[in-house]
GUFI-536173 format. One record per residue (C-alpha): x, y, z. Coordinates in Angstrom, 3 decimals, decimal comma, always signed. Each point is the difference from the previous one (the first is absolute). Last residue first. Layout:
BEGIN
         x         y         z
         X         Y         Z
...
END
This chain:
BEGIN
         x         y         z
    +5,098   +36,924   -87,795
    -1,237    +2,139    -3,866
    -3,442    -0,901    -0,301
    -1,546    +3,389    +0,920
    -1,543    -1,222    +3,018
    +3,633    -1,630    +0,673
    +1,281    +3,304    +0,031
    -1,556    +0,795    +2,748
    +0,157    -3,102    +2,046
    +4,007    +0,233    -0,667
    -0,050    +3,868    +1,626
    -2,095    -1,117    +2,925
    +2,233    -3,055    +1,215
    +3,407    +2,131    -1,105
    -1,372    +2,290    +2,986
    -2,194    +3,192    -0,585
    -0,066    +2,861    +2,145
    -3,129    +2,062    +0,254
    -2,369    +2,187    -1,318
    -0,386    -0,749    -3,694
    +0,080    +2,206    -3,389
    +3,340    +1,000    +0,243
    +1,373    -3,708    +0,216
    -1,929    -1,104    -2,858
    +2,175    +2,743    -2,119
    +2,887    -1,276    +1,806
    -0,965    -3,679    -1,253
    -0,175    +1,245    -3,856
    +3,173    +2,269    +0,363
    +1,992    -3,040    +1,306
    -1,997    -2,587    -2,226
    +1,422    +2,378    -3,325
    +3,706    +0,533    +1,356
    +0,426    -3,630    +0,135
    +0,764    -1,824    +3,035
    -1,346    -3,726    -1,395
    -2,586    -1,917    +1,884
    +1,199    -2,138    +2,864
    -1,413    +1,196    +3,378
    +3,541    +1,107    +1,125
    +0,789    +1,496    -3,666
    -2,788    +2,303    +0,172
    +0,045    +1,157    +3,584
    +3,793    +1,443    -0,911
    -1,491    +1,863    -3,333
    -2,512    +1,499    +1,715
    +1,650    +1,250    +3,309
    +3,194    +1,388    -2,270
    -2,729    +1,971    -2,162
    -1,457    +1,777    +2,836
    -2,042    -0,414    +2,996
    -2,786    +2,757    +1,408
    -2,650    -2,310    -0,781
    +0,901    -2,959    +1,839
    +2,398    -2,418    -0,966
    +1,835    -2,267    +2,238
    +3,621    -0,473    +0,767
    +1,551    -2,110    +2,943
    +2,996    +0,336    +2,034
    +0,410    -3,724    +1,115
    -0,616    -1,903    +3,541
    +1,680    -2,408    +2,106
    +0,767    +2,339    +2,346
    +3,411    +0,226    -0,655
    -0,969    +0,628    -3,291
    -1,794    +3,154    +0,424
    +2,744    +1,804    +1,074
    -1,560    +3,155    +2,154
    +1,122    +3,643    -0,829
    -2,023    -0,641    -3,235
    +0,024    +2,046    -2,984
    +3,759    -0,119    -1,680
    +0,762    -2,569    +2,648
    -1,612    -3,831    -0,723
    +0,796    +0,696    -3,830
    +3,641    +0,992    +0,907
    +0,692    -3,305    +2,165
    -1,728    -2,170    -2,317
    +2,226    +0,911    -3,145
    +0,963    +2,898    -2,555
    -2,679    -1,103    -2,287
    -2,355    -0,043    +3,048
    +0,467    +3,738    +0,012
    -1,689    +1,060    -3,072
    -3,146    -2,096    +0,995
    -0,066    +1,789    +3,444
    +0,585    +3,456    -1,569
    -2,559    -0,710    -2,695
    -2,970    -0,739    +2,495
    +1,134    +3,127    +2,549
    -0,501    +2,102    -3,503
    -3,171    -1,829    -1,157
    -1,655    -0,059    +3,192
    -1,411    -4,035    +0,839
    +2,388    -1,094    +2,841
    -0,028    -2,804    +2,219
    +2,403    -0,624    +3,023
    -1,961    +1,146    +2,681
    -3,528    -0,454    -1,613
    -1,076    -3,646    +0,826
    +0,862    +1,122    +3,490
    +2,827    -2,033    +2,210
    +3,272    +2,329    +0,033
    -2,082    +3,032    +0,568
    -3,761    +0,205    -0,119
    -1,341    +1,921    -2,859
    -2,351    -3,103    -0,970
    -1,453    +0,247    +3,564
    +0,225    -3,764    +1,446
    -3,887    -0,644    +0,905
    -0,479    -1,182    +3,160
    -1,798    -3,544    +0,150
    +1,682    -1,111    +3,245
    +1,034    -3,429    -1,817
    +0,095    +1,740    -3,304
    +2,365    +2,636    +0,995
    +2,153    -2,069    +2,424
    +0,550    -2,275    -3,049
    +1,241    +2,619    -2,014
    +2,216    +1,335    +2,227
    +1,683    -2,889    +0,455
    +0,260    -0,948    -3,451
    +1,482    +3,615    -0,816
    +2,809    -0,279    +3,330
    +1,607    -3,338    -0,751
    +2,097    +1,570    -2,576
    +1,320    +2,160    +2,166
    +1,401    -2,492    +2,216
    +1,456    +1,994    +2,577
    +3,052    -0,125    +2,836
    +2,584    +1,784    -2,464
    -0,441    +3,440    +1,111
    +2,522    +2,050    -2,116
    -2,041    +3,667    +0,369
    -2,377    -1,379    -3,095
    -0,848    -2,600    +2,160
    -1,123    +2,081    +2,964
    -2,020    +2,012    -2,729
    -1,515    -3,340    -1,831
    -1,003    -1,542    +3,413
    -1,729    +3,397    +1,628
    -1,674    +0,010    -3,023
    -0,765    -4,077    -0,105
    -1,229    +1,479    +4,028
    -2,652    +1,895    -0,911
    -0,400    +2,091    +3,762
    -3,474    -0,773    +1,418
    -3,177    +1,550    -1,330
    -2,045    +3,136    -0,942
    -2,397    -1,259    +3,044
    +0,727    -3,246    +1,124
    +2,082    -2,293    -2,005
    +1,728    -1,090    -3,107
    +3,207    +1,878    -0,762
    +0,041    -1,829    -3,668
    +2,188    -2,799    +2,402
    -0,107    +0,712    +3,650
    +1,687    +2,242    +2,538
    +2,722    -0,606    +2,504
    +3,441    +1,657    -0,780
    +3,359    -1,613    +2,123
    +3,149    +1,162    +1,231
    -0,832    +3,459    +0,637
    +3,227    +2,224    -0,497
    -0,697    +3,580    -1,103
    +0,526    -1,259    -3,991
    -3,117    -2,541    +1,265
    -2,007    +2,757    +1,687
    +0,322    +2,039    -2,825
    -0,612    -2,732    -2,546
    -3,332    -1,168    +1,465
    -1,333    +3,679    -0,095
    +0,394    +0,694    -3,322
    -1,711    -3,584    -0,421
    -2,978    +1,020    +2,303
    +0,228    +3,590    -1,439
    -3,811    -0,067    -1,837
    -1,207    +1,837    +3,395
    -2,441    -2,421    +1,325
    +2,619    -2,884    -1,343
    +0,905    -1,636    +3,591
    +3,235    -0,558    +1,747
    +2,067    -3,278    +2,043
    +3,067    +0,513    +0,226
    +2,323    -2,131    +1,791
    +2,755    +0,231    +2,834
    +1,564    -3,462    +0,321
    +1,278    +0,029    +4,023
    +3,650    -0,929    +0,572
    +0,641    +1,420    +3,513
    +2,821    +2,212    +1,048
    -2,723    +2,374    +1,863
    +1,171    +3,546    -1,429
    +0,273    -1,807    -3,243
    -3,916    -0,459    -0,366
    -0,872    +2,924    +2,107
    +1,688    +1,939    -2,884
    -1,719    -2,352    -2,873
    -3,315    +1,008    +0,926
    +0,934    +3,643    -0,687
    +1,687    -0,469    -3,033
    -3,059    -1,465    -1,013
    -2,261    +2,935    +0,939
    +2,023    +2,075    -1,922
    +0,081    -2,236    -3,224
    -3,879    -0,433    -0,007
    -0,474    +4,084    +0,990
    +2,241    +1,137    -3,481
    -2,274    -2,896    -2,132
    -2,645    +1,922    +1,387
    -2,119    -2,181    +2,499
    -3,872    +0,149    +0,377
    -0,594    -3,642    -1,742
    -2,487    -0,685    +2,985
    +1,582    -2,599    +2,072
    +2,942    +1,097    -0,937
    +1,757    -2,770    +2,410
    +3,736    -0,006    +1,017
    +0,362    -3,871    +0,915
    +2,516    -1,124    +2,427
    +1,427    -3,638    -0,047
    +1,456    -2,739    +1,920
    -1,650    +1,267    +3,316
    +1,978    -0,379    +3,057
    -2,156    +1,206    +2,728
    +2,900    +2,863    +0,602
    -0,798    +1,090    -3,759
    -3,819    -0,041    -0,034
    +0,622    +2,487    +3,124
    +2,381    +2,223    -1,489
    -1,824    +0,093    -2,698
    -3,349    +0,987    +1,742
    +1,615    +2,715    +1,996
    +1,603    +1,805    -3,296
    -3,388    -0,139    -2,121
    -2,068    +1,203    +3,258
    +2,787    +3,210    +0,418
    +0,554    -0,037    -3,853
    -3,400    +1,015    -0,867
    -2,534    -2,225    -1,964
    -1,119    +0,443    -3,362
    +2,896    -2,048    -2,230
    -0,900    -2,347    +2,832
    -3,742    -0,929    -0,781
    +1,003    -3,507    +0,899
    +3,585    -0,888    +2,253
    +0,106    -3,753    -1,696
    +1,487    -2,059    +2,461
    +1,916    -2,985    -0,521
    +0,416    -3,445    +1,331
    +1,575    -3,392    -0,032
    -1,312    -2,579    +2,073
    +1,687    -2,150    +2,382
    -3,232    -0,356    +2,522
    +2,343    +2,092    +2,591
    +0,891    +2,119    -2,649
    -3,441    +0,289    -1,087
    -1,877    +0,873    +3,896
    +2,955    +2,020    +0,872
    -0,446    +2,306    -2,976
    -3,902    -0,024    +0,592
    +0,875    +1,261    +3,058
    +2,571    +2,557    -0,547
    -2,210    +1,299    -2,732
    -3,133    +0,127    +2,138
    +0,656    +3,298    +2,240
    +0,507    +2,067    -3,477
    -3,342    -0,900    -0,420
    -1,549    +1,184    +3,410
    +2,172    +2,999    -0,167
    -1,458    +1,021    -3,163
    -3,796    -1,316    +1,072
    -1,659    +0,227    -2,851
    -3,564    +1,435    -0,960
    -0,213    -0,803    -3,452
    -0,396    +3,126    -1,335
    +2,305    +2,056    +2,751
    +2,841    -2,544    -0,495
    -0,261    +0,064    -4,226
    -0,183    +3,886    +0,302
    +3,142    -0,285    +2,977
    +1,838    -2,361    -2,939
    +1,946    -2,895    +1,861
    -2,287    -3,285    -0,897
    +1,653    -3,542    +0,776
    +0,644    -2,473    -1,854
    +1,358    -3,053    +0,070
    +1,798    -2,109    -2,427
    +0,873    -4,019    +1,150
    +2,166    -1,511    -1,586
    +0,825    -3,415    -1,349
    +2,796    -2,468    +0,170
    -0,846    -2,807    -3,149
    +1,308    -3,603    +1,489
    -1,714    +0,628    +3,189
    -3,357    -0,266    -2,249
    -2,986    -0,534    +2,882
    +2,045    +1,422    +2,714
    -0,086    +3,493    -2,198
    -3,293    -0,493    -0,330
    -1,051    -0,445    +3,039
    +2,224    +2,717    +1,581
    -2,194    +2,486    -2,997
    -3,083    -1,179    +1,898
    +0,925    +0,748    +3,505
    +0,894    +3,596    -1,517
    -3,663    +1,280    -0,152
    -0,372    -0,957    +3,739
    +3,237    +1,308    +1,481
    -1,006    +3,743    -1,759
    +1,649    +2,284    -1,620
    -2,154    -0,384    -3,179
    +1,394    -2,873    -2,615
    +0,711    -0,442    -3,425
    +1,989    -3,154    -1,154
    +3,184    +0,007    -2,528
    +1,412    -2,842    -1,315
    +3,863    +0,957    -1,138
    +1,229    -1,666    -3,277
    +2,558    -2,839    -1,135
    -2,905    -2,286    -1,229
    +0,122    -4,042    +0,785
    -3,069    -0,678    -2,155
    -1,518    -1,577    +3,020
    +0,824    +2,660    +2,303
    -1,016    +2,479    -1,715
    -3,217    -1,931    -0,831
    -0,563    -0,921    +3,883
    +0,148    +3,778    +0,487
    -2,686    +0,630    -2,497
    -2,263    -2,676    +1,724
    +0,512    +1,059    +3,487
    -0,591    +3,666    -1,060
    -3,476    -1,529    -1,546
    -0,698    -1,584    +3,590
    +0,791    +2,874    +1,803
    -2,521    +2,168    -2,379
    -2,517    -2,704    +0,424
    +0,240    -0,089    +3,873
    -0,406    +3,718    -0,025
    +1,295    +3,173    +0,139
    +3,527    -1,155    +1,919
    +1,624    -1,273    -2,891
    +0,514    +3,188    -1,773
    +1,329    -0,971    -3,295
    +2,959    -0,713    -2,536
    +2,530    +2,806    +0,478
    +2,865    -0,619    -2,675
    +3,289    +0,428    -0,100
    +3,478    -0,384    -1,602
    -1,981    +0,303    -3,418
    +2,045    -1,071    -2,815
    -1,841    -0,261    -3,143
    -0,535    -3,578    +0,167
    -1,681    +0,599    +4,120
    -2,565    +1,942    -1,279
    -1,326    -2,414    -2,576
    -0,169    -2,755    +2,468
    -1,516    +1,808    +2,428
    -2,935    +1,088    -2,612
    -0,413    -3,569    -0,593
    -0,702    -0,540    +3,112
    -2,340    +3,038    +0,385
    -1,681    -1,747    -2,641
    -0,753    -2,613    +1,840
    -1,232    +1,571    +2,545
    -2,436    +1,871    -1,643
    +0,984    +3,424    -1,163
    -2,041    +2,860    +1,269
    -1,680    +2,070    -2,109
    +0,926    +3,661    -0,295
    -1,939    +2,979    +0,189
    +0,846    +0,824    +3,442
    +3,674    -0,732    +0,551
    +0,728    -2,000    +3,080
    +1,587    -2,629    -1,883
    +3,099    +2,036    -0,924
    +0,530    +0,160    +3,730
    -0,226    -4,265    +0,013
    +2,569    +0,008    -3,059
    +2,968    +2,205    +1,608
    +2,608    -1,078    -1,898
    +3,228    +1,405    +2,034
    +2,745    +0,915    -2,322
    +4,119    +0,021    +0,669
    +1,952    +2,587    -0,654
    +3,572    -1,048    +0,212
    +1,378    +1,959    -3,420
    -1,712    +2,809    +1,531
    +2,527    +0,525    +1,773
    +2,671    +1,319    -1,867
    -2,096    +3,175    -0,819
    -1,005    +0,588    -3,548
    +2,145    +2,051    -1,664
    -1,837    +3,620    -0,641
    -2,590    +0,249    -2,825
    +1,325    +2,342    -2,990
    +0,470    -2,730    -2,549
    +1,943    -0,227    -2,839
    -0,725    -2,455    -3,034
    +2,185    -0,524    -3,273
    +3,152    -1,197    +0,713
    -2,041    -2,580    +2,794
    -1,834    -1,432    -3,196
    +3,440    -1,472    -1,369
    -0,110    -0,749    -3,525
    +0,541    -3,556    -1,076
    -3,461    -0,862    +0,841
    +0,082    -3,381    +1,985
END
């Protein structure tokens, strides 16, 4: 521990977080993120894995299929289940479903298949008018089914939500009649969908307060969660308003995989609710997860990306290079601050230096001693004059390969 105190020399204009979001839970949505177009789908074992990973860093749940597609489907949700069970995991299993008797026969089998892990069922249900003209759907046909799907699971002693889809596009005449009816079926959750990432961060907290109105008005205890997409880039933005407005749960998917510009990225989602005194996460389960999900669905993680990309905590400027050097004299705490809002080490992870050919003297010297040759003034010019003459970054890997051409690693 530094014997100065970092919080004497950091202020920050950001309100105080809302007491609440000390409660937020997260919803790992893994069979949206499969829908993704260029991805490949994990086999099942691998989505096993991928389960396990999820769960370490904290996830309260996770929607594992759509057992009504096909026999194989069913019988892979079976399988996943059976692993929950088996590995005796505190988490929610989560099983897609239209409003419809048929579709949801499946998710009672599972559920009577594992008693010992409750599951739930999530239906949706599509609210839009443009989705409704599209599609060609029935409003009053739809809103007709909830009571009798609800009927259907309660008297089969499953749990159940509904996901209200295309909502942030609906009106609040359809949005108000289907709540109230998802409500007097006794659903266990409501899900505010942006189906199509169209929210402002400004619409995602107003549209919350206004499920959670016909929440109290009807004295139940219903989870309201969040469930947005990235078209916009404000799926996170949008996360945190609806959370600081009250939703008690954000669905999404690690790196935001998923259809379109993707899901909500849920270790961001993580590191922000944890950085507002959420204690439910394992940060440093978030990189390996990530990780894996990328080479299992063979997505790329974008070097920029935060928390998780090679380049988040790396540096190779000569200024930002010196500051961070400078500071980890002072201690941990000021070297994870003086150009990061994020603290590398609770992710496992270190504020790294490179040199590229806009570094200075304080890159040099540093890369130098970590690869084992001596810091003197006359490598450091020598390796920033190689610097200038390439185009691109060079770890301690490169730098020791070229001096050992010269004979001197």
């Amino acid at each position: 521990m530094s014997q100065e105190n970092l919080n004497d020399y950091l202020y920050s204009w950001n309100a105080q977080p809302p007491a609440h979001l000390k409660t937020v839970r997260i919803d790992d949505d893994i069979r949206d993120g499969m829908q993704a177009a260029f991805i490949r789908r994990p086999s099942l074992t691998e989505r096993k894995e991928l389960l396990d990973l999820s769960i370490k860093t904290g996830t309260y749940s996770i929607v594992l299929g759509y057992p009504a597609v096909s026999p194989q489907e069913y019988e892979e949700c079976l399988v996943l289940l059976k692993h929950v069970e088996q590995q005796g995991y505190d988490v929610l299993p989560t099983f897609l479903s239209r409003l419809a008797v048929q579709d949801l026969e499946s998710i009672v089998a599972l559920n009577e298949a594992c008693p010992r892990n409750r599951v739930r069922a999530e239906m949706f249900i599509g609210t839009s008018p443009l989705r409704r003209k599209v599609e060609g759907w029935d409003f009053e046909a739809n809103l007709a089914r909830i009571p009798q799907v609800g009927k259907f699971l309660n008297d089969n002693n499953t749990d159940f939500g509904i996901s209200l889809e295309d909502g942030t596009r609906a009106p609040p005449q359809d949005l108000d009649r289907a709540i109230k009816l998802a409500l007097d079926a006794g659903v266990k959750d409501l899900a505010i969908c942006d189906t199509v990432g169209d929210c402002t961060p400004d619409g995602a907290a107003r549209i919350t307060e206004f499920y959670m109105e016909r929440i109290a008005q009807s004295g139940q205890d219903v989870e309201l969660v969040w469930h947005g997409h990235n078209d916009k880039g404000l799926s996170v933005a949008n996360a945190l308003a609806s959370a600081s407005a009250g939703a008690d749960t954000i669905s999404g998917t690690f790196l935001g995989i998923g259809e379109r510009a993707g899901n909500t990225p849920l270790e961001q989602v993580i590191m922000l609710l944890h950085q507002a005194g959420n204690e439910k996460y394992n940060l440093a389960a978030i990189q390996p997860y990530c990780e894996k999900w990328s080479e299992y669905a063979d997505i790329a993680i974008m070097p920029s990306m935060p928390l998780v990309g090679k380049q988040a905590f790396a540096t190779g400027a000569g200024t930002h290079s010196a500051a961070v050097l400078k500071a980890r004299k002072l201690g941990i705490e000021f070297e994870d601050a003086v150009f990061s809002s994020i603290a590398a080490r609770e992710l496992g992870r270190v504020q790294d230096v490179v040199v590229t050919p806009t570094s200075g003297k304080y890159n040099a010297h540093y890369i130098l001693e970590q690869i084992g040759l001596p810091p003197s003034d006359q490598l450091a010019s020598e390796l920033l004059e190689y610097a200038k003459s390439q185009n691109t970054w060079m770890n301690g890997d490169d730098i020791r390969r070229y001096f050992a051409g010269r004979g001197l690693a």
